[in-house]
PDB file as gemmi writes it, atoms N, CA and C in Angstrom:
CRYST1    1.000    1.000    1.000  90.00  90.00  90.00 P 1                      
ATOM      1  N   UNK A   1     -13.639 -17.230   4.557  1.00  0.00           N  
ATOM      2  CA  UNK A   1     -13.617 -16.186   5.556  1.00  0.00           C  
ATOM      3  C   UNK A   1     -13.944 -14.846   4.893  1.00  0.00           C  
ATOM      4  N   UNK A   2     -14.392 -13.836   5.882  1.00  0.00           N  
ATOM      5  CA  UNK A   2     -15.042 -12.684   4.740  1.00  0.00           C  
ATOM      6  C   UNK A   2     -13.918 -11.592   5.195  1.00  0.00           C  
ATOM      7  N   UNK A   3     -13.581 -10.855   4.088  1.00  0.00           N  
ATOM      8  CA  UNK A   3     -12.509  -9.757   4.449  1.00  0.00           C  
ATOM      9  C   UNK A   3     -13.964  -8.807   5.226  1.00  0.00           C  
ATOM     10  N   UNK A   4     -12.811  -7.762   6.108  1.00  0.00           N  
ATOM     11  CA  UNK A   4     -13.532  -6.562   7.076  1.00  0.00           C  
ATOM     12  C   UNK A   4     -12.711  -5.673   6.516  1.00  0.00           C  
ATOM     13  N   UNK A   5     -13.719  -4.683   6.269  1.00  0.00           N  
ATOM     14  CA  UNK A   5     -13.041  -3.572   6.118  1.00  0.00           C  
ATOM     15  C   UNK A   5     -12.207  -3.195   6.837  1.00  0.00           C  
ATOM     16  N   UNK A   6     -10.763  -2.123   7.003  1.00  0.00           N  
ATOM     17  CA  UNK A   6     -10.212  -1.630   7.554  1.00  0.00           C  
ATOM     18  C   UNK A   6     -10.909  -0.070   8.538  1.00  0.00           C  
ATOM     19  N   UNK A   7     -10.726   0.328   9.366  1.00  0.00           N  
ATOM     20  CA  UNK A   7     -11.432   1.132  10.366  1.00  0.00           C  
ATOM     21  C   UNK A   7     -10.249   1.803  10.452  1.00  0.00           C  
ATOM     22  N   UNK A   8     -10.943   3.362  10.778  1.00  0.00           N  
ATOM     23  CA  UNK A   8      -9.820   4.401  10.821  1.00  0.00           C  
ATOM     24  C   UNK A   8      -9.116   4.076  11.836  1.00  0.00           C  
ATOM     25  N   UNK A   9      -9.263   4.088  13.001  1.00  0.00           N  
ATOM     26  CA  UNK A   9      -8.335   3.432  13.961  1.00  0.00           C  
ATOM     27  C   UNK A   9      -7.453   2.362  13.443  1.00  0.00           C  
ATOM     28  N   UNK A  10      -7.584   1.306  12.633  1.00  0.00           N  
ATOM     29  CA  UNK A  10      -7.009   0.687  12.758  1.00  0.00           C  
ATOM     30  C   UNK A  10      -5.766   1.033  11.466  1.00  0.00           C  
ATOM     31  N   UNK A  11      -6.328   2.071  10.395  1.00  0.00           N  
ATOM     32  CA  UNK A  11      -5.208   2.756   9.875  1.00  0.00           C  
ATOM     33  C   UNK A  11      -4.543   3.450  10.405  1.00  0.00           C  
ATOM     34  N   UNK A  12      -4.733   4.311  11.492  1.00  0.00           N  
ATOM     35  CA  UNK A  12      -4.000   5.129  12.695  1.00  0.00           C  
ATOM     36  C   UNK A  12      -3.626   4.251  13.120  1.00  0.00           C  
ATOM     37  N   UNK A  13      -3.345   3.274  13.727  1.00  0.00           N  
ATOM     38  CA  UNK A  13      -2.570   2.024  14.553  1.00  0.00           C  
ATOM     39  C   UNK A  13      -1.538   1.805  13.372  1.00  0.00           C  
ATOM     40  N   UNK A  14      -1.540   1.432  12.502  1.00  0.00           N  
ATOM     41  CA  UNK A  14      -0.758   0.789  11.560  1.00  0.00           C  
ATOM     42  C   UNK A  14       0.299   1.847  11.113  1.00  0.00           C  
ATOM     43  N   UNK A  15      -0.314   3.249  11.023  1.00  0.00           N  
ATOM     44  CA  UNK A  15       0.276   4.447  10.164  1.00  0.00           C  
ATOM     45  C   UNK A  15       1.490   4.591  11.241  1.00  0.00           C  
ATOM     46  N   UNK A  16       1.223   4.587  12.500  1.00  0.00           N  
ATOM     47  CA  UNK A  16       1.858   4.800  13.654  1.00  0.00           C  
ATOM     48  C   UNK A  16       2.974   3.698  13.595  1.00  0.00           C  
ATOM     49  N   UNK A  17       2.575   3.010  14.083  1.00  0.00           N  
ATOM     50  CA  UNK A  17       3.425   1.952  13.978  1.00  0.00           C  
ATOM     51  C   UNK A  17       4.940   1.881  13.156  1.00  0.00           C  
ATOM     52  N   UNK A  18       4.286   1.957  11.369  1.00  0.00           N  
ATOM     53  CA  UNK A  18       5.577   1.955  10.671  1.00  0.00           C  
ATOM     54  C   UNK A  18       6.238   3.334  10.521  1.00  0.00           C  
ATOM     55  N   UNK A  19       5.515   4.379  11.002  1.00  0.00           N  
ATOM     56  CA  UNK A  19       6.323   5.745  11.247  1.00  0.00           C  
ATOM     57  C   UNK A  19       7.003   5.625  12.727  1.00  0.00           C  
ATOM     58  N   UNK A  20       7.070   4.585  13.670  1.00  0.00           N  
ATOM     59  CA  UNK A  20       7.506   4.806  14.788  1.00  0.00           C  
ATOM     60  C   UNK A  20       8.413   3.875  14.606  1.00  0.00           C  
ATOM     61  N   UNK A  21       8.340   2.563  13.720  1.00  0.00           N  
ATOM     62  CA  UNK A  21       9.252   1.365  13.164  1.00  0.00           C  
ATOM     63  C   UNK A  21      10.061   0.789  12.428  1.00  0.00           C  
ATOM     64  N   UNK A  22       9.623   1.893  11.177  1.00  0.00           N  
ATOM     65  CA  UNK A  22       9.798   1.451   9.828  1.00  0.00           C  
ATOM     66  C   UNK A  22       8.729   0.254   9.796  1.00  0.00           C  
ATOM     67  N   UNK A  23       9.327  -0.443   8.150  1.00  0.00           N  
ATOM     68  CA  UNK A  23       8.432  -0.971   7.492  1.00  0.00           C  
ATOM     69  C   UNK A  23       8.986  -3.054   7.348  1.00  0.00           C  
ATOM     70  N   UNK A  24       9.555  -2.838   8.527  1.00  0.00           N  
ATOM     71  CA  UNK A  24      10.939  -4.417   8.189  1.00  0.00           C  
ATOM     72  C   UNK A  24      10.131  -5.375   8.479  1.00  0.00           C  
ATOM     73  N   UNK A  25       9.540  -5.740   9.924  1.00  0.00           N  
ATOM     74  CA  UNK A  25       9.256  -7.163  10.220  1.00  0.00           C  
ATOM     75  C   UNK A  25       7.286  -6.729  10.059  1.00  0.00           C  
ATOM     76  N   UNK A  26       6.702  -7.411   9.051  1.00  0.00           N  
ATOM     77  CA  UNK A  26       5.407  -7.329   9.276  1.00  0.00           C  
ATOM     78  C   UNK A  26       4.550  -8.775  10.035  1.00  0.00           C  
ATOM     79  N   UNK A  27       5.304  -9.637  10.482  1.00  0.00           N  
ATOM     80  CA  UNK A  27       5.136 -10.386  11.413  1.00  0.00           C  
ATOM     81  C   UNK A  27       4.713  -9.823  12.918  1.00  0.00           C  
ATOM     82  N   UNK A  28       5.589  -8.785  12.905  1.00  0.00           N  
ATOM     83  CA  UNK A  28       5.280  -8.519  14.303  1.00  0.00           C  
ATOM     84  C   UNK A  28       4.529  -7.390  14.699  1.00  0.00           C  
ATOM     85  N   UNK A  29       3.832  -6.581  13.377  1.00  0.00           N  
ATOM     86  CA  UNK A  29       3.158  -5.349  13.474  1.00  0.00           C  
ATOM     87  C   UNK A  29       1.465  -5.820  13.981  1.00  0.00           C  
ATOM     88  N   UNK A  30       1.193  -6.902  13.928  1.00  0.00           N  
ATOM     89  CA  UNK A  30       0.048  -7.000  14.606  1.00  0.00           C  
ATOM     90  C   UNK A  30      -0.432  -7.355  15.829  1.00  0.00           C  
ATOM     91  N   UNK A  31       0.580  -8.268  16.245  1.00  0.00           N  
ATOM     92  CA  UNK A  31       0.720  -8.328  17.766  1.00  0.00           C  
ATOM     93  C   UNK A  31       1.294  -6.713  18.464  1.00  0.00           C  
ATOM     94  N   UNK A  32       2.192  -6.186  17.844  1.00  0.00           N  
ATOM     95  CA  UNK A  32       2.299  -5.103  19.041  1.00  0.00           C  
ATOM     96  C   UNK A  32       1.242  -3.554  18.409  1.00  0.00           C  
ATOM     97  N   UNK A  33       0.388  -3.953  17.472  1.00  0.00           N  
ATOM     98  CA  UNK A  33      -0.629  -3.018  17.219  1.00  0.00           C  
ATOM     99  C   UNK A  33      -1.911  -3.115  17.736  1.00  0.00           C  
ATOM    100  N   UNK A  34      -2.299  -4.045  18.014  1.00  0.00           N  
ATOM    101  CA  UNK A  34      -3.299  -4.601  18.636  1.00  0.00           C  
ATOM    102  C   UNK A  34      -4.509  -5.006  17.490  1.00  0.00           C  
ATOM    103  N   UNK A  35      -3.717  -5.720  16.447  1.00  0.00           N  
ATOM    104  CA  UNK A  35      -4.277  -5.912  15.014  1.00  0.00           C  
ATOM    105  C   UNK A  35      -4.112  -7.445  15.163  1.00  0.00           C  
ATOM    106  N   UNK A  36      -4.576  -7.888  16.093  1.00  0.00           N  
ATOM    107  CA  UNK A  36      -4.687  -9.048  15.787  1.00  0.00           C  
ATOM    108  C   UNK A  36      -5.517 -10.368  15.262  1.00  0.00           C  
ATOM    109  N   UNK A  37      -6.297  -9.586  14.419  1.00  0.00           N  
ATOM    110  CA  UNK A  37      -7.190 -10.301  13.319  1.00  0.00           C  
ATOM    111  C   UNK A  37      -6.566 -10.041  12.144  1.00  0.00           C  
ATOM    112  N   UNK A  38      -5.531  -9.330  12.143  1.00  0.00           N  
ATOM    113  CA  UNK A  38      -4.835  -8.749  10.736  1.00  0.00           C  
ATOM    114  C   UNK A  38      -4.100  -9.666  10.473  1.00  0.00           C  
ATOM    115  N   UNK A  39      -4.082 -10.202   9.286  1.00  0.00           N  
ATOM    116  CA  UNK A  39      -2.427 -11.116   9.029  1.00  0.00           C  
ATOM    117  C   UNK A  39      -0.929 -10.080   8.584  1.00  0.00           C  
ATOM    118  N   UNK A  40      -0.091 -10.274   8.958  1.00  0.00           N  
ATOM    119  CA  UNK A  40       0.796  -9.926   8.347  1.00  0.00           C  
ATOM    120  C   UNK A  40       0.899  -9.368   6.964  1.00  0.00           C  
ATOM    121  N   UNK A  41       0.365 -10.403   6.264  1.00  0.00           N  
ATOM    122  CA  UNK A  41      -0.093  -9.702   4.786  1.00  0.00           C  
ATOM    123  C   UNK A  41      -0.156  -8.879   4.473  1.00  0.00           C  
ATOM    124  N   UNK A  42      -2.082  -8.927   5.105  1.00  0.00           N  
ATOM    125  CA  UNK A  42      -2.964  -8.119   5.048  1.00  0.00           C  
ATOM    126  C   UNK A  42      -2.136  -6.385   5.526  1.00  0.00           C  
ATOM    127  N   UNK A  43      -1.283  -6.115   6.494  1.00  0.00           N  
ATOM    128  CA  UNK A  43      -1.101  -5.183   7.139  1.00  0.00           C  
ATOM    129  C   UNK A  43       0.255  -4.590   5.654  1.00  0.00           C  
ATOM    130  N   UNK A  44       0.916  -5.559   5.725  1.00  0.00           N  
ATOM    131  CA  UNK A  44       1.875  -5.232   4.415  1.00  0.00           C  
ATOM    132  C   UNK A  44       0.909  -4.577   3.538  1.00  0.00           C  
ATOM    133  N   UNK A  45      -0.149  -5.077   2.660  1.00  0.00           N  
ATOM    134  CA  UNK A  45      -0.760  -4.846   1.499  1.00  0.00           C  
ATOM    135  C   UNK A  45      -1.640  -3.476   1.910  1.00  0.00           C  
ATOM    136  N   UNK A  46      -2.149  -2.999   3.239  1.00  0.00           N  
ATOM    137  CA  UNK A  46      -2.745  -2.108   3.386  1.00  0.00           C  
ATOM    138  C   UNK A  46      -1.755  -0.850   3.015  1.00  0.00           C  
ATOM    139  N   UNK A  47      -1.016  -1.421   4.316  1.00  0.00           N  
ATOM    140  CA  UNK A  47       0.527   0.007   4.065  1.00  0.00           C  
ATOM    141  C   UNK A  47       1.188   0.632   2.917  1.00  0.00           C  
ATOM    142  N   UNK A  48       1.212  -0.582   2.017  1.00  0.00           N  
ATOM    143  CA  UNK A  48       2.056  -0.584   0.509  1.00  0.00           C  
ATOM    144  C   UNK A  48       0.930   0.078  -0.028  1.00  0.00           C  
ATOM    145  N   UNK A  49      -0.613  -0.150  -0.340  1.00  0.00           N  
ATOM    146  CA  UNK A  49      -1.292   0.268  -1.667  1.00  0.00           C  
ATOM    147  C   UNK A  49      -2.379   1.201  -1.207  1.00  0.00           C  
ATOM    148  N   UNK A  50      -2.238   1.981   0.074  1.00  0.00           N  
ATOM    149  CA  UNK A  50      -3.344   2.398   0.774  1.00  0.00           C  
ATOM    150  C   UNK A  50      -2.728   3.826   1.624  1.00  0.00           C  
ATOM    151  N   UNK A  51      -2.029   3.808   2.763  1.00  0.00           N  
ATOM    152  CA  UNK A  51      -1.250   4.213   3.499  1.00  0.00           C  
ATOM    153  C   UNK A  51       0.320   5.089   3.457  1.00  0.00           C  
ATOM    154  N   UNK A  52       0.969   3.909   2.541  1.00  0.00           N  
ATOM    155  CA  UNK A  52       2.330   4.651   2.037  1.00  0.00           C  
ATOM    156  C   UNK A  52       2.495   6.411   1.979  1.00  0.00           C  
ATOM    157  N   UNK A  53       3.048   7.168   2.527  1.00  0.00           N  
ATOM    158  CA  UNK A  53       3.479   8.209   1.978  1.00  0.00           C  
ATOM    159  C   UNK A  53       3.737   8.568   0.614  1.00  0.00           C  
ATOM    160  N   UNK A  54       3.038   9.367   0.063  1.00  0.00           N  
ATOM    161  CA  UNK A  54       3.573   9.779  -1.364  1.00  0.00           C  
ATOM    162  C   UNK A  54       2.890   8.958  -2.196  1.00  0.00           C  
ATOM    163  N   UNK A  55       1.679   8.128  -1.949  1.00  0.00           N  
ATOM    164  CA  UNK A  55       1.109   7.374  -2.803  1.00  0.00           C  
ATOM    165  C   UNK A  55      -0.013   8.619  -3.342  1.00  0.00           C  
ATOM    166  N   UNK A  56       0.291   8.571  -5.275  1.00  0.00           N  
ATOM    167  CA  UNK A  56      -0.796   9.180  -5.338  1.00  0.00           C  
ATOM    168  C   UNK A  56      -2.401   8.065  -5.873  1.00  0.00           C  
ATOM    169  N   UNK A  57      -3.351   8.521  -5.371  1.00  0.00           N  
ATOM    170  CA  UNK A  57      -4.973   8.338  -5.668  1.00  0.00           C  
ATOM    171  C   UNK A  57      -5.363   9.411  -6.222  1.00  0.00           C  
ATOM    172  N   UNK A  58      -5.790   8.922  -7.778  1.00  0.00           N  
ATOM    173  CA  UNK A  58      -6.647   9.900  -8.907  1.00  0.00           C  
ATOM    174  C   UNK A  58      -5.716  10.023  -9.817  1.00  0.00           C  
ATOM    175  N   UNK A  59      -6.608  10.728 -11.368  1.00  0.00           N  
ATOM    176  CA  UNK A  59      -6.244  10.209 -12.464  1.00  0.00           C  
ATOM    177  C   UNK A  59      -4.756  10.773 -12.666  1.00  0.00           C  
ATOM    178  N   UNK A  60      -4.254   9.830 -13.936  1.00  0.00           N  
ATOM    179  CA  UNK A  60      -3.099  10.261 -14.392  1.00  0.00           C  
ATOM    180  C   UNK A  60      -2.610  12.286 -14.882  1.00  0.00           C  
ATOM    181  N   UNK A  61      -1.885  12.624 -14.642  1.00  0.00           N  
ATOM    182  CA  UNK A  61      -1.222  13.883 -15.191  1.00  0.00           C  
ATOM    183  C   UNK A  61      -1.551  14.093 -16.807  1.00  0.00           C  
ATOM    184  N   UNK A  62      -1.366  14.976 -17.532  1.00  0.00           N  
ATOM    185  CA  UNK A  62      -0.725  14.794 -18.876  1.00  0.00           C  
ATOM    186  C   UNK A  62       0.146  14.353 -19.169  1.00  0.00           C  
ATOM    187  N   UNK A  63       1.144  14.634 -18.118  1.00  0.00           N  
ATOM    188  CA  UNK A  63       2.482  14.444 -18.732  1.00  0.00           C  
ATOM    189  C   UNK A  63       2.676  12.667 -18.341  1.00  0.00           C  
ATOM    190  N   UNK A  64       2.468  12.035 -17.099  1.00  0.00           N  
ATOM    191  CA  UNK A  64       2.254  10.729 -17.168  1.00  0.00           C  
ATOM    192  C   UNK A  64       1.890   9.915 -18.443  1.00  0.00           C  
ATOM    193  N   UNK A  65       0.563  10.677 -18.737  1.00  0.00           N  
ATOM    194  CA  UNK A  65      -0.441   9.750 -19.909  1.00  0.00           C  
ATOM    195  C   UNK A  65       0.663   9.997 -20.861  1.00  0.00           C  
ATOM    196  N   UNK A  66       1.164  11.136 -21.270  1.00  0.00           N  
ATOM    197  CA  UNK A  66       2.081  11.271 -22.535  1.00  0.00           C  
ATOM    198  C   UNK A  66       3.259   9.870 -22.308  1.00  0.00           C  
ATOM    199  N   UNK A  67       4.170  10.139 -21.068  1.00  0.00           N  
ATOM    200  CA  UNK A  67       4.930   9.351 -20.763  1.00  0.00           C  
ATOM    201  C   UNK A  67       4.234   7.847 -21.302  1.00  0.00           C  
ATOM    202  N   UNK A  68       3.221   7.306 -20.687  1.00  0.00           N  
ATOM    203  CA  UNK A  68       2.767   5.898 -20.800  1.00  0.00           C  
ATOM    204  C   UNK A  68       2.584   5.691 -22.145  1.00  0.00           C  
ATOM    205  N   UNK A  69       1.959   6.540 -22.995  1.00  0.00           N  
ATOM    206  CA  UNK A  69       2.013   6.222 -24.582  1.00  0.00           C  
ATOM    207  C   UNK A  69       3.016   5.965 -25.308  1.00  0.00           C  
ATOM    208  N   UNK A  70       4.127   6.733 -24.894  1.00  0.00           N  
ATOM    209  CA  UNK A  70       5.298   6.850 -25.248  1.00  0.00           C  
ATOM    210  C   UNK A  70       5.807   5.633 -25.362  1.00  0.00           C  
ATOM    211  N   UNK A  71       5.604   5.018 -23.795  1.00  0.00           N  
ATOM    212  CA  UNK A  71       6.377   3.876 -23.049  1.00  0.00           C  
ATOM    213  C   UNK A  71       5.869   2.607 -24.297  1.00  0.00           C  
ATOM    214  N   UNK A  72       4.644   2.896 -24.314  1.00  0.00           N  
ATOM    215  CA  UNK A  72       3.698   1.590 -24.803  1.00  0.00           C  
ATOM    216  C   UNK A  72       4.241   1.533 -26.234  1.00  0.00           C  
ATOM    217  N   UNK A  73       4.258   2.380 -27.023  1.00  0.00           N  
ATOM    218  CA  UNK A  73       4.609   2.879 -28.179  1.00  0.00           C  
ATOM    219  C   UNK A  73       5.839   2.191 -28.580  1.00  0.00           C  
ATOM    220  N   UNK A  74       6.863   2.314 -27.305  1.00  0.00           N  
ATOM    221  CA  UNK A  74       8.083   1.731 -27.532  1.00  0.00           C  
ATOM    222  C   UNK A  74       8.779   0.710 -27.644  1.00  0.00           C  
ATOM    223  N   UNK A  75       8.091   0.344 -26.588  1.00  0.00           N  
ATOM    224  CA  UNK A  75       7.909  -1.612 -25.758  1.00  0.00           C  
ATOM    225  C   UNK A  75       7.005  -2.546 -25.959  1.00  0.00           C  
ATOM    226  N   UNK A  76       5.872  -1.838 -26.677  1.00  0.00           N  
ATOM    227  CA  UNK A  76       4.648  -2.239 -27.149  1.00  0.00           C  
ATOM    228  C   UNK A  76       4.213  -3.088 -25.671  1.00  0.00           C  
ATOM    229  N   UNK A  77       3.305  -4.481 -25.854  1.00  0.00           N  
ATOM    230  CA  UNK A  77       2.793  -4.740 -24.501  1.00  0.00           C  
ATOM    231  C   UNK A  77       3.443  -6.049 -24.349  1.00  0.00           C  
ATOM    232  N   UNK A  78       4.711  -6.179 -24.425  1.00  0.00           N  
ATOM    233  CA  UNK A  78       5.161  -7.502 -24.263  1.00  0.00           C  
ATOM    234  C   UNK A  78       5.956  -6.742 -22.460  1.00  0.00           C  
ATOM    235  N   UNK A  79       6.120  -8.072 -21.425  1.00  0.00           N  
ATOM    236  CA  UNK A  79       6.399  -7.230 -20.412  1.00  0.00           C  
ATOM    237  C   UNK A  79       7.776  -7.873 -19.742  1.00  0.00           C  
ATOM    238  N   UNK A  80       8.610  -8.292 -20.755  1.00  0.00           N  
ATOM    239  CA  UNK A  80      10.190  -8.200 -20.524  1.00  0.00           C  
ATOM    240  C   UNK A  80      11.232  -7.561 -21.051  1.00  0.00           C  
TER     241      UNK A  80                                                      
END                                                                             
């Protein structure tokens, strides 16, 4: 099956939605959005890595990059 892009409307449907809902049952955000080619998933994974409030898009800070060297430096790359 071929993914479709997402359409501004249909990020305005969704944005709405979990600002009018919260973020609990994503089962039922596509039937009462009128997203119903959307899976559940799909509508989770948009919201979480796309949509979310406070998500930032674009490069790291200084002080991040400092932080992450730091981090790496410390913990090296093992990831437990």
């Amino acid at each position: 099956m071929r993914k479709r892009l997402w359409s501004p409307e249909e990020d305005d449907a969704l944005r709405c939605f979990v600002e009018r809902h919260s973020c609990g049952k994503w089962s039922h955000v596509a039937l009462l959005t009128g997203l119903q080619h959307r899976s559940p998933k799909s509508c989770r994974l948009r919201w979480v890595n796309y949509l979310r409030p406070g998500l930032k898009h674009g490069p790291f800070s200084m002080q991040e990059l400092r932080l992450l060297i730091f981090l790496q430096a410390h913990f090296g790359n093992r990831s437990k």
